[in-house]
Backbone bond lengths (Angstrom), bond angles and torsions (degrees), N, CA, C in turn:
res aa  C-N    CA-C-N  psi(-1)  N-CA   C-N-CA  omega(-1)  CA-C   N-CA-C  phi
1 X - - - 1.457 - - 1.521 109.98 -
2 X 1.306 113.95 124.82 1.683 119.13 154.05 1.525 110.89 -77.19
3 X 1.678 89.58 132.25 1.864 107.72 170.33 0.775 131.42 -110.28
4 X 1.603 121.61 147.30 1.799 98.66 -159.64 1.768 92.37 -127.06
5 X 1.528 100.01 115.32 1.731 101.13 -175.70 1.653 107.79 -89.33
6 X 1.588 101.18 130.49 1.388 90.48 177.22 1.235 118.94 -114.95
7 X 1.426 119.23 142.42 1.716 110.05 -164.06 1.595 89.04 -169.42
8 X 1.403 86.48 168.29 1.841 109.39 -173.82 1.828 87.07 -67.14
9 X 1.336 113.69 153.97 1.452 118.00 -159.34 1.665 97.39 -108.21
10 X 1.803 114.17 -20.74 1.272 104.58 178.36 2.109 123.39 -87.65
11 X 1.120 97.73 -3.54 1.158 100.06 -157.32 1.856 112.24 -129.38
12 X 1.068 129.56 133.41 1.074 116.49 176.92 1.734 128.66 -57.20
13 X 1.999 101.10 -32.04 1.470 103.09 -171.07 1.633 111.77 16.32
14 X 1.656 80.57 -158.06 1.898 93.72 -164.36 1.740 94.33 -79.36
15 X 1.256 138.02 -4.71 1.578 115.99 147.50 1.855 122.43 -25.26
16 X 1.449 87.01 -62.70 1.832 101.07 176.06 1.422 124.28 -39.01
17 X 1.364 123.39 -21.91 1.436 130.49 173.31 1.650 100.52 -70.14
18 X 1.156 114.32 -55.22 1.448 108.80 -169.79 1.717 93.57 -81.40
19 X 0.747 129.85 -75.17 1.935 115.76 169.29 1.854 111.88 22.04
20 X 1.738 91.54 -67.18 1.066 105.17 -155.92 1.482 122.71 -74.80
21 X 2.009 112.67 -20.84 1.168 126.22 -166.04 1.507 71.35 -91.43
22 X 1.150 144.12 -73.76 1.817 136.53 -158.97 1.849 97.90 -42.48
23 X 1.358 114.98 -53.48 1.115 83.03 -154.00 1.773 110.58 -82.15
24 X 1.331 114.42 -8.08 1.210 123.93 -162.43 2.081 93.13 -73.37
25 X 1.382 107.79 -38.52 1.409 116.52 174.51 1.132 125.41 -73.48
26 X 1.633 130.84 4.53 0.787 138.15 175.28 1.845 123.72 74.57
27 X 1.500 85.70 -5.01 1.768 97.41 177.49 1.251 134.36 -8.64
28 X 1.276 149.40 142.14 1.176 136.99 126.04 1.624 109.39 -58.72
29 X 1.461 95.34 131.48 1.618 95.64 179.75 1.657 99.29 -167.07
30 X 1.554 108.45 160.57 1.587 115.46 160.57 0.867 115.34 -132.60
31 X 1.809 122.21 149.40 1.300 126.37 -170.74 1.592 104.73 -99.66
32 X 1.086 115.32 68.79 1.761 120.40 -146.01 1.135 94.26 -80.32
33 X 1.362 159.72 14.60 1.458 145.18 148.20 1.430 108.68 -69.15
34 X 1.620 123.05 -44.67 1.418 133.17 148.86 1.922 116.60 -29.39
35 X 0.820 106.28 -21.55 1.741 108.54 -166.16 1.485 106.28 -116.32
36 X 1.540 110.24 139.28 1.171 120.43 177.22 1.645 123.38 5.85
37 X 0.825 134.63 125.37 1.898 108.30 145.46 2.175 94.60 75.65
38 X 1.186 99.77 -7.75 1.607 92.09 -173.04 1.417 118.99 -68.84
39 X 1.573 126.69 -19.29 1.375 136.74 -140.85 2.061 75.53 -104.33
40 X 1.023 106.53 -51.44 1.801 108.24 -170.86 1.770 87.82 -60.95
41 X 1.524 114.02 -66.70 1.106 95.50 -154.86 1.743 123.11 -57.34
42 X 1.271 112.52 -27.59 1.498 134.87 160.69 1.817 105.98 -44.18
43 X 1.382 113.98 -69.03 1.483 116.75 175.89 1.757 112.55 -44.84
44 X 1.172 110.58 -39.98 1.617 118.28 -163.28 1.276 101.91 -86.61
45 X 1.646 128.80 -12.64 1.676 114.61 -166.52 1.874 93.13 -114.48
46 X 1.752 115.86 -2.31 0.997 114.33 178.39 1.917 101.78 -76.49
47 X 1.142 96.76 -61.46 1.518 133.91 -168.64 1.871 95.10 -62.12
48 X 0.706 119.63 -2.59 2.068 121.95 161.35 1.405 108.10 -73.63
49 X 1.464 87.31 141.93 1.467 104.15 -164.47 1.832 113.90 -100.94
50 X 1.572 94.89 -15.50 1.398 108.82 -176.90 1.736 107.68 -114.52
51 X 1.118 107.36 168.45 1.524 115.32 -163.64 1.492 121.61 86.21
52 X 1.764 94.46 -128.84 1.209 112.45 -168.71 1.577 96.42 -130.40
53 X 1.222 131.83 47.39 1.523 120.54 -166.44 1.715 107.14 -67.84
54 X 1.178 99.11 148.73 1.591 102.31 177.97 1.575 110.38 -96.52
55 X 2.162 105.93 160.75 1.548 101.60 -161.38 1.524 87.66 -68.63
56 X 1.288 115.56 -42.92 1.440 105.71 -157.05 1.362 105.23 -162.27
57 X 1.686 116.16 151.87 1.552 104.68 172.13 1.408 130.97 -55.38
58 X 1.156 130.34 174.24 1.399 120.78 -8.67 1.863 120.99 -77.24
59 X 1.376 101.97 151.30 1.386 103.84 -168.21 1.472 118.19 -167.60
60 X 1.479 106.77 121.49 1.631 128.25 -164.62 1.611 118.14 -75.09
61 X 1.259 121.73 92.86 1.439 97.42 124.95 1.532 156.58 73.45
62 X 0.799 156.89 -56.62 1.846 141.06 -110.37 1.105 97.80 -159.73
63 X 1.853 97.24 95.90 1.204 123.66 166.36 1.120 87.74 70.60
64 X 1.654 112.92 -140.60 1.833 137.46 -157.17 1.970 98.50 -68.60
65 X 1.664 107.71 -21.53 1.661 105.79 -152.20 1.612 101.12 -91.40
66 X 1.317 110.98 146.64 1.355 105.92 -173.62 1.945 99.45 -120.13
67 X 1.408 130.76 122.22 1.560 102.39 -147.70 2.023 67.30 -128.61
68 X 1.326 103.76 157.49 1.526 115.88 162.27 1.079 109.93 -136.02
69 X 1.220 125.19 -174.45 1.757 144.59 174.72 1.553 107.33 48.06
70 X 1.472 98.02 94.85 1.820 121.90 -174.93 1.568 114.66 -41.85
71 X 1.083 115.51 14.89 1.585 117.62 155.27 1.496 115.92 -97.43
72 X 1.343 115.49 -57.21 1.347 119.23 166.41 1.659 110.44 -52.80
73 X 1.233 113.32 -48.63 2.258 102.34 -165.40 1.413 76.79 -56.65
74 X 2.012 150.24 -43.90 1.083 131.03 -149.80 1.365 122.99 -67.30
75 X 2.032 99.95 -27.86 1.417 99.53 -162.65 1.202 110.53 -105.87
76 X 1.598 104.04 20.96 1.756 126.66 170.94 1.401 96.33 -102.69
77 X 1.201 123.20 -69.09 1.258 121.86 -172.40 1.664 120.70 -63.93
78 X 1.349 120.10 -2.62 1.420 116.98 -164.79 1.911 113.47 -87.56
79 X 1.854 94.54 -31.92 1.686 97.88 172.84 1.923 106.81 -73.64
80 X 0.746 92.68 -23.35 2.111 105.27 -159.81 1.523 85.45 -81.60
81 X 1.116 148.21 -45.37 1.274 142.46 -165.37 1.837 124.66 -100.99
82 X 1.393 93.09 -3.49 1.505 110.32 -178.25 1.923 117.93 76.97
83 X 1.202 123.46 25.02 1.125 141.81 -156.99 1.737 94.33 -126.13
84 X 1.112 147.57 25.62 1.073 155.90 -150.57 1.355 125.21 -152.56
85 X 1.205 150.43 119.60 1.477 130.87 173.27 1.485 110.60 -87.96
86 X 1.314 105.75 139.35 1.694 111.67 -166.56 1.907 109.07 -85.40
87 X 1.446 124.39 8.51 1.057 122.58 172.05 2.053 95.40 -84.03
88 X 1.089 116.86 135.59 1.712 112.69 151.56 1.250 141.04 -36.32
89 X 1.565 108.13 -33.09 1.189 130.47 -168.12 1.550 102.50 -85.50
90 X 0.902 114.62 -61.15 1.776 118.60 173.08 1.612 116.16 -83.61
91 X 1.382 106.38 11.25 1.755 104.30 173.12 1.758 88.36 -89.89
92 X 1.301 113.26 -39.80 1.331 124.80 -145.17 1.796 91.60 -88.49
93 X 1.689 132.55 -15.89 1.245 120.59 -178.90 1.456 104.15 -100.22
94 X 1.545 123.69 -7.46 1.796 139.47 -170.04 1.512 81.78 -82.79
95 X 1.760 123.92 -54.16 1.311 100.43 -175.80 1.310 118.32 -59.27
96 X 1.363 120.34 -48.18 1.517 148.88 -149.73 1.788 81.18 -58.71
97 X 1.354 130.19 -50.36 1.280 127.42 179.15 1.478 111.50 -67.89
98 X 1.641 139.11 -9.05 1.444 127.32 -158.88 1.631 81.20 -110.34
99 X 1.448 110.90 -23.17 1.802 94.21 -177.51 1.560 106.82 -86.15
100 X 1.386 107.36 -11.11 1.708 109.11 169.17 2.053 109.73 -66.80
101 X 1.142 87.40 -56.61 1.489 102.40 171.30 1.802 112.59 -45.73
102 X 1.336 107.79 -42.48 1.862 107.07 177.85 1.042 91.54 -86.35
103 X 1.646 154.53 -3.35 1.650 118.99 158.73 1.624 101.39 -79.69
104 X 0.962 131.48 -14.62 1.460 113.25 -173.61 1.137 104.40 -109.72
105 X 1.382 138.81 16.33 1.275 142.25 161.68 2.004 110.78 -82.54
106 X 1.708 81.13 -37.64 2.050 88.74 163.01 1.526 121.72 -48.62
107 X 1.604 83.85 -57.19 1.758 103.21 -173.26 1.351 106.98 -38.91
108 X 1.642 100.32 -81.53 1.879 116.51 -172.43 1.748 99.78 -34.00
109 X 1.095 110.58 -35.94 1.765 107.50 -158.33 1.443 91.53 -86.43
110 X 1.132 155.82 -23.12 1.492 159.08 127.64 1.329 110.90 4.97
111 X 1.635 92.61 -85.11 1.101 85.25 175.66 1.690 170.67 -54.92
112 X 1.133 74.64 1.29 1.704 84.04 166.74 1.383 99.84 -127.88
113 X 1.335 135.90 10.25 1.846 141.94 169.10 1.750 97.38 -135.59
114 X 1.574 133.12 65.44 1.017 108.46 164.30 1.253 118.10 -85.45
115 X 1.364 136.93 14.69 1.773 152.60 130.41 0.890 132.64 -24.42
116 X 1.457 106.27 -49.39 1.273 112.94 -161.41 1.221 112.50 119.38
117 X 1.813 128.71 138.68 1.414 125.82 -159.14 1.865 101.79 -82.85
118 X 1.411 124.81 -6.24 1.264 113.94 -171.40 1.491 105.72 -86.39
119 X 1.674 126.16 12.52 1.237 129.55 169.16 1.213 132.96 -110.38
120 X 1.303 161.76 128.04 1.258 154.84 -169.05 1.497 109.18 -54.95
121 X 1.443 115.83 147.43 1.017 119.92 -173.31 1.917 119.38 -66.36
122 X 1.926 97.55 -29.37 1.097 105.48 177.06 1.876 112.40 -83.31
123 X 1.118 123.72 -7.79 1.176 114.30 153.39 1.488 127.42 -93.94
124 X 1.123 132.14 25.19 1.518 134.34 137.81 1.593 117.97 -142.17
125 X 1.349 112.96 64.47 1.781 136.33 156.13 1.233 112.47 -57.57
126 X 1.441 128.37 -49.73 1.516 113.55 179.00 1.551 112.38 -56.56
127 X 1.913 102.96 -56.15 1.329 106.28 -159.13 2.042 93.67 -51.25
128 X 1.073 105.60 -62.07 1.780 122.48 179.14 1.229 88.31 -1.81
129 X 1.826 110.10 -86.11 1.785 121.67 -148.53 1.414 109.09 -51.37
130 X 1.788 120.44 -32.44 0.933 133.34 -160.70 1.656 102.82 -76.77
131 X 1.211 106.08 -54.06 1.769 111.79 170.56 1.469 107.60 -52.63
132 X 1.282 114.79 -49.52 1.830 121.00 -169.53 1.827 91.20 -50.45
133 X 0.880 124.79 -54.93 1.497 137.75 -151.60 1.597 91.89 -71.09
134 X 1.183 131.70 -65.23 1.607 151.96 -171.61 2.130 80.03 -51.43
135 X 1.283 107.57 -69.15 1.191 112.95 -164.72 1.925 117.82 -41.34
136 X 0.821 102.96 -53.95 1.543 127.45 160.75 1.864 117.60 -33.53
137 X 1.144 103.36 -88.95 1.338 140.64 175.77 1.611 94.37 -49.24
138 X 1.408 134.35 -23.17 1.603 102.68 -165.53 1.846 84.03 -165.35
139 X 1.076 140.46 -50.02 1.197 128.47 -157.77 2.122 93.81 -67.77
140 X 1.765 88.80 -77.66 1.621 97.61 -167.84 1.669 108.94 -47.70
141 X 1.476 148.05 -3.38 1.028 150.46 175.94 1.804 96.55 -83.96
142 X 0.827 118.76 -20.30 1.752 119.96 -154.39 1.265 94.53 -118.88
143 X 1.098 135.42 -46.91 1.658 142.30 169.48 1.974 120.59 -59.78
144 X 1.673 95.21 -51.19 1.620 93.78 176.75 1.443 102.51 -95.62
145 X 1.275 121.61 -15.76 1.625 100.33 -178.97 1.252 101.19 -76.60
146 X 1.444 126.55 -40.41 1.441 125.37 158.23 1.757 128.58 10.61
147 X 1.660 89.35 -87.15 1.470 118.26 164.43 1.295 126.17 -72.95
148 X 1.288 121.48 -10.91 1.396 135.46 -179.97 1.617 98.11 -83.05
149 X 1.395 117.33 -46.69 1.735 122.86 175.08 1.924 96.92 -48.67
150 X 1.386 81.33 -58.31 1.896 81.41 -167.28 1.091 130.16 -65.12
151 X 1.368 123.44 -11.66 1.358 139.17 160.71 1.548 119.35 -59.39
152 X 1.007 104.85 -55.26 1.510 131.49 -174.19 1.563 116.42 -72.33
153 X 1.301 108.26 -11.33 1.407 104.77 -152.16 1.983 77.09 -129.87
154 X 1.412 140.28 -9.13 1.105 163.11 -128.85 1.540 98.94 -85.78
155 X 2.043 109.91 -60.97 1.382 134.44 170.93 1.574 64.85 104.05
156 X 0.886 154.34 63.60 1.644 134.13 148.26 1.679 106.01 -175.65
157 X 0.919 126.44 176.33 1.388 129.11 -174.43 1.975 111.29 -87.61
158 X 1.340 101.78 -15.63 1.316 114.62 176.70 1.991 114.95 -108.41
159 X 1.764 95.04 154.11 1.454 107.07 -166.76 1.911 91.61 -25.39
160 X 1.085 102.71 -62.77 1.386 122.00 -143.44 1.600 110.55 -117.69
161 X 1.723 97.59 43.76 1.894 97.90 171.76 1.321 97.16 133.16
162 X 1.237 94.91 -145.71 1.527 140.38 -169.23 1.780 100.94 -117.24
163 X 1.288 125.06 -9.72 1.708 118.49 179.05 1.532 82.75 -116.32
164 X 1.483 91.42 151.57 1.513 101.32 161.39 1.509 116.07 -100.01
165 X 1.440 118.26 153.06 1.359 130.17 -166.05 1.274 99.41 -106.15
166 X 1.736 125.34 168.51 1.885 116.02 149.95 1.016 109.51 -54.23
167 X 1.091 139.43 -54.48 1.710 135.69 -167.36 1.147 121.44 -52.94
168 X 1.960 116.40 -1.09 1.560 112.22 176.56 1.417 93.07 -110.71
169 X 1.412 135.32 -28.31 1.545 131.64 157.77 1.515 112.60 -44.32
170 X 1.384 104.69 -32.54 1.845 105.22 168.17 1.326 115.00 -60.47
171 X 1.266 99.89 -55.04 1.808 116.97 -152.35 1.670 91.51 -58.86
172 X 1.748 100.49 -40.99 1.856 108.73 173.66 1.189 109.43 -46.59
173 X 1.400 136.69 -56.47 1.359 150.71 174.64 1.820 106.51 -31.78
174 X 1.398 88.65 -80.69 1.865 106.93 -169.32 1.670 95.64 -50.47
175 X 1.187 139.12 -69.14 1.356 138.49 169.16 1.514 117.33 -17.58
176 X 1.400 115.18 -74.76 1.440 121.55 149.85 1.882 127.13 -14.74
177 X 1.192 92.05 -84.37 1.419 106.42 166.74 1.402 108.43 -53.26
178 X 0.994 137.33 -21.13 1.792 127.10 176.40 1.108 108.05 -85.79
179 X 1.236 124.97 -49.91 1.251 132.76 161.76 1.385 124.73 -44.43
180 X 1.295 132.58 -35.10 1.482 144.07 172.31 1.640 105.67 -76.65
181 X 1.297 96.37 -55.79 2.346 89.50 -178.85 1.617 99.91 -88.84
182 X 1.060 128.15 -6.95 1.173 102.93 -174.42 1.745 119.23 -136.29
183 X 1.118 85.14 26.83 1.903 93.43 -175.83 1.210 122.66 0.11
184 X 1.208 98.95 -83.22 1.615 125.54 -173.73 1.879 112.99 -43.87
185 X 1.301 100.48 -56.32 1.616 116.17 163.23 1.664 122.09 -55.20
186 X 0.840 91.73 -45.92 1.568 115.17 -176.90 1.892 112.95 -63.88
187 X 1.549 88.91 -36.07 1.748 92.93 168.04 0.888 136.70 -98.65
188 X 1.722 106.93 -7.41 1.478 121.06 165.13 1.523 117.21 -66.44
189 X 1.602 92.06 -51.94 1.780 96.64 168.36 1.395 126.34 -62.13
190 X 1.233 124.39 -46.97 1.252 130.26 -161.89 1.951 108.20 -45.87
191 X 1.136 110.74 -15.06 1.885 101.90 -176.53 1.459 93.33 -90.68
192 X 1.705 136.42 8.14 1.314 119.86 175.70 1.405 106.36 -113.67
193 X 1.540 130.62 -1.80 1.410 130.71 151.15 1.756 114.49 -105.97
194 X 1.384 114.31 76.32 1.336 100.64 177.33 1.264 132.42 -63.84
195 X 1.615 117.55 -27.52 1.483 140.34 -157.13 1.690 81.85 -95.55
196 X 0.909 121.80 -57.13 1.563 101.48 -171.30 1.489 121.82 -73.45
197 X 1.567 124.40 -7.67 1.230 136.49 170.64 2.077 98.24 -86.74
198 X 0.975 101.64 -50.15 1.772 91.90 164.60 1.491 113.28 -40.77
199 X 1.399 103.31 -57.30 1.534 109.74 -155.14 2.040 96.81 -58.72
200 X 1.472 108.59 -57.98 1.175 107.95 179.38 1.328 118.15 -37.19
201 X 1.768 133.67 -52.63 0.919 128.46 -173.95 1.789 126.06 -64.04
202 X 1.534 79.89 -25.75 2.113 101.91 178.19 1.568 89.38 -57.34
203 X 1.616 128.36 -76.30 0.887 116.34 -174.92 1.458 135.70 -47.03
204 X 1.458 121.65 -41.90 1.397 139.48 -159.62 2.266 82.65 -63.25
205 X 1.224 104.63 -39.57 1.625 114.36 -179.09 1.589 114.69 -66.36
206 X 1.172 115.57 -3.12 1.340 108.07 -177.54 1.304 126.88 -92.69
207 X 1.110 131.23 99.09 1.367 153.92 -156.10 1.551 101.24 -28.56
208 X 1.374 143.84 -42.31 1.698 127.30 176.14 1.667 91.21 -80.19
209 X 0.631 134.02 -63.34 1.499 123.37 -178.44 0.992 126.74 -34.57
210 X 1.706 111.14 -60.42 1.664 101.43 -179.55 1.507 109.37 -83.58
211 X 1.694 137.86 19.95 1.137 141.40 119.58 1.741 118.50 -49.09
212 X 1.140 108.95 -54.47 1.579 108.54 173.08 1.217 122.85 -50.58
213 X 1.007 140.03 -34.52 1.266 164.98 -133.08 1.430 101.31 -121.20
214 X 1.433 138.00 -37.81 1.022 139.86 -164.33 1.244 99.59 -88.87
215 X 1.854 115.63 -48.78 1.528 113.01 177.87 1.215 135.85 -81.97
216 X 1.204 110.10 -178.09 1.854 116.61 -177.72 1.455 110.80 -75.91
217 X 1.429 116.37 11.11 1.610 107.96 161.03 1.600 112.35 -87.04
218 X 0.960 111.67 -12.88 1.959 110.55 179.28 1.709 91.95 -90.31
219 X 1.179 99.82 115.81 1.679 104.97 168.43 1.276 120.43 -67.77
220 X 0.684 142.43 120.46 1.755 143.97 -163.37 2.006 105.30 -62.83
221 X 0.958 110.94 135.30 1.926 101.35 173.88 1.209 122.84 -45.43
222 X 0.816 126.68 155.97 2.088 128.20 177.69 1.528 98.67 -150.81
223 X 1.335 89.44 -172.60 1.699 103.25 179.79 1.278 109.06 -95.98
224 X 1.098 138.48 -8.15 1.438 146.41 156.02 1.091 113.58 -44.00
225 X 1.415 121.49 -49.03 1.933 124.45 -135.48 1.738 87.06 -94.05
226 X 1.291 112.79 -172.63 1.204 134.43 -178.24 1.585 107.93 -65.20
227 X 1.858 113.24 -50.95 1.539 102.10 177.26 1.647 102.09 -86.97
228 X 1.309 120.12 140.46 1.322 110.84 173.15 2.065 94.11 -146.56
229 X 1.505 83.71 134.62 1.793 112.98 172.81 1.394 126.85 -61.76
230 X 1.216 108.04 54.67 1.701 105.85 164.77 1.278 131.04 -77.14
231 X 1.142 124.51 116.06 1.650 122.64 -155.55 1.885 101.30 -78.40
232 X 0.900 103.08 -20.58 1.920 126.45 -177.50 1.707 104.96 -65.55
233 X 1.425 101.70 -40.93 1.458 102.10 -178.38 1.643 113.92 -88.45
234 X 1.093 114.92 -24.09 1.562 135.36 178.45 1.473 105.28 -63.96
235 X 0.779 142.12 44.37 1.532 123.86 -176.56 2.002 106.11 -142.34
């Protein structure tokens, strides 16, 4: 089967989670908001009144099925792509970990909009630094030590073993992105999650990936996307 991923074409956002399980699987897939005519056709299959239309991207695809909200395309796409464990019980805790992963995808994006996204970032900077700081100090300690327990405690270098799941192509993601807005922070912490700084690098090593990564299908970060580089909040 060809898949057709639909997502804002400038920005990685939470599109990039599913990005990463397609490309890490070697998928046939298109990033069809990227392609001609994709941004209308994306607007027009949101904006349907019949079916199954989705609230908003990102959103899959496949064949007749139209799937949205990047936890679900994951826990569709995770048996079909081999990224999945085929017992129920641990398909159903790989998700239980990707919806852990979308609360802290809120958080990080907070922080620099703890307002609310209908405001500019430069009209709420205080509240921002003030969240960045809160964020630091108590969220990312509770979130990566989190996964840092589960890694470690795993018997394998992955969430969940010796196979890797999507949810460690995530954890690759969030790592990434911390590292891009938050350097400075990001390197202070990094010697108190070792297993999850392993895990990132296991992945960043995996031959479709670090193909992905090399090409012009990984959109580079901006100030748009979900992680964004404020040197103001970094300190």
């Amino acid at each position: 089967m060809r898949y057709e991923l639909y997502y804002w074409p400038t920005i990685q956002g939470r599109g990039e989670y599913v990005r990463l399980a397609l490309e890490d699987a070697g998928a046939d897939y298109v990033d069809a908001a990227r392609r001609a005519n994709g941004m209308n056709r994306m607007m027009k299959m949101m904006d349907a009144s019949k079916g199954t239309p989705p609230f908003a991207p990102p959103f899959l695809k496949a064949g007749k099925l139209v799937i949205g909200q990047t936890a679900n395309i994951l826990l569709y796409l995770g048996p079909r792509l081999g990224l999945a464990p085929k017992a129920e019980a641990q398909r159903l805790w790989v998700h239980q970990l990707q919806l852990t992963i979308a609360d802290f995808v809120v958080e990080i994006h907070d922080t620099h909009h703890p307002l609310g996204p209908t405001l500019y970032y430069e009209d709420q900077r205080p509240s921002a630094k003030k969240r960045t700081g809160e964020f630091w100090s108590e969220r990312v300690p509770k979130f990566l030590g989190y996964f840092e327990r589960l890694i470690g405690a795993s018997g394998g270098p992955y969430l969940n073993g010796r196979r890797l799941c999507y949810a460690d192509l995530s954890l690759f993601q969030i790592v990434e992105g911390l590292r891009y807005s938050f350097p400075h922070n990001m390197n202070r912490f990094a010697r108190k999650v070792p297993h999850l700084i392993a895990l990132h690098e296991r992945v960043a090593a995996r031959p479709n990936i670090k193909a992905y990564l090399a090409s012009d299908r990984r959109i580079p970060f901006n100030e748009d996307g979900i992680f964004r580089h404020y040197p103001v909040l970094d300190r």
